[in-house]
N, C-alpha and C positions, 0 to 999 in steps of 0.2 A: 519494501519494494525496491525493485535494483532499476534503477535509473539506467545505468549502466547499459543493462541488457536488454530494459524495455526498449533503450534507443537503437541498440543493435538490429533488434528484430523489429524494426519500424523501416530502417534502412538496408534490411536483408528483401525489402519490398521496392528499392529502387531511389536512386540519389533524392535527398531532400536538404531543405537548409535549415536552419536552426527554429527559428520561429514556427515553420511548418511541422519539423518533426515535436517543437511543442503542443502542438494543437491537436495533433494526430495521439501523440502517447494520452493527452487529456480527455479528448473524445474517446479513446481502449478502456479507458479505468473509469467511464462514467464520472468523470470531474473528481471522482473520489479524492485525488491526489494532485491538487496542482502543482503544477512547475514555473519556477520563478526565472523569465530564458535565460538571467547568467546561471544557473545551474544546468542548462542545455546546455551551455558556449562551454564553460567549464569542464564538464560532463565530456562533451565533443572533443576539446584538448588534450584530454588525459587519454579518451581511445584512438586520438592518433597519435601521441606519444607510444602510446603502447603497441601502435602498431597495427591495430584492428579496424580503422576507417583510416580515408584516405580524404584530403580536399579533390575536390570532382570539378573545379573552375568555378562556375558562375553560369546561374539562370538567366533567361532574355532581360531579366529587371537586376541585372547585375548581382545577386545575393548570391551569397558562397554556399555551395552545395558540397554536401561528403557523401562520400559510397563506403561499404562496404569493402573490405578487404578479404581475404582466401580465409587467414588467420580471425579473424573478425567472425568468419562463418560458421568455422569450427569451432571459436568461444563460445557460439550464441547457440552450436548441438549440441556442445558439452552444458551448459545452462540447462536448457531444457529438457537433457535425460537424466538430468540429476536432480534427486530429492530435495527439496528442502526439510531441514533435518530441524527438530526445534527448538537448536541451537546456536540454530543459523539466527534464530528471531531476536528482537528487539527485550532485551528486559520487560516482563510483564507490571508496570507502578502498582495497577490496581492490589495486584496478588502481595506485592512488597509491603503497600498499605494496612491492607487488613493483616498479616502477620505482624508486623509495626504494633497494631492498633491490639491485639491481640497481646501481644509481649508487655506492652505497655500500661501505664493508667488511662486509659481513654475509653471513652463509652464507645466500645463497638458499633451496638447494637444502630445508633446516629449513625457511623460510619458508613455502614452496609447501608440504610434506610436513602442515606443521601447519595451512594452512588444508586441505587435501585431507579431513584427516581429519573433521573438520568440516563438511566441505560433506558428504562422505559420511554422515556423522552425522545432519545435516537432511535430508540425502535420504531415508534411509531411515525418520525421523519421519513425513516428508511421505506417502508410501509406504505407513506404515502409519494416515495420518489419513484419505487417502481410502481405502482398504479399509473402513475404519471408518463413515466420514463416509453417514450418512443423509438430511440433510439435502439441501436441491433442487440443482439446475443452478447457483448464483450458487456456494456453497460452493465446488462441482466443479469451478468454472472456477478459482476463486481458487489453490486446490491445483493444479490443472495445471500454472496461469504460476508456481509457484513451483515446481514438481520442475522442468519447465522448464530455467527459470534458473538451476537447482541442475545440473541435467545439463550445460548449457553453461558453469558454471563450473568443472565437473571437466573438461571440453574443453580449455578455457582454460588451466587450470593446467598440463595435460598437454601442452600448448606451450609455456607459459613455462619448464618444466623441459626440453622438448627444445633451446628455442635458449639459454638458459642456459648447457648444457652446449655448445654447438657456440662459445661465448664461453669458456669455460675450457678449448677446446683448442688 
């Protein structure tokens, strides 16, 4: 998740200060992904270093507020008509794991069995956050691409355990 440009297009909505545009990116992502606010503050320094917010003064309760710059605007169109490519993404551990555990002497078959338990674990969190989950559409999407991914990792595993086994016979 790009911090970056979530704060962008939080602030492409009109001056905010730091702690608020924490709350707001928090409340977009359904809590999925907290923010720690010096990674806001931090976060805030480098896109006005860069040129793409601007300090805005200060709100009636004295907090520094940043706006959105020209350049900032165009960052945050260029972001969003651009793919994310899936090597844009994070190393996948899981997938690193069981090839590991596969190459190696290690009893896979635990491997798999204990992330399964796991992923079914979150799933079924997931599961019952959106049952729960009142909050808008941003939330609901965020839970979706995670049970999702939680479902396709139980897919996943449930092949690595069948070729696995077609390797130990």
């Amino acid at each position: 998740m790009s911090i970056r440009h979530g704060l962008l297009a939080l602030l492409s909505g009109g001056p905010r200060y730091g702690y608020q545009l924490r709350v707001e990116f928090e409340a977009s992502t359904g809590a999925t992904w907290p923010l720690n606010i010096g990674q806001v503050y931090t976060t805030l320094s480098r896109l006005e270093r860069d040129g793409l917010v601007a300090p805005g003064g200060a709100d009636e309760q004295g907090r520094a507020v940043y706006t959105i710059t020209e350049a900032g605007r165009e960052e945050l169109e260029r972001w969003f008509s651009t793919p994310v490519a899936q090597t844009d993404r994070p190393r996948d551990e899981l997938a690193i794991k069981i090839a590991m555990a596969v190459a190696g002497d290690v009893d896979v078959a635990e491997v798999i069995q204990t992330q399964r338990v796991a992923t079914m674990r979150a799933l079924q969190e997931l599961t019952r956050a959106k049952r729960a989950a009142t909050a808008g559409l941003a939330r609901r999407l965020v839970l979706d691409a995670q049970i999702f991914k939680a479902e396709a990792e139980q897919r996943w595993l449930d092949h690595c355990e069948a070729v696995s086994k077609e390797k130990t016979s």
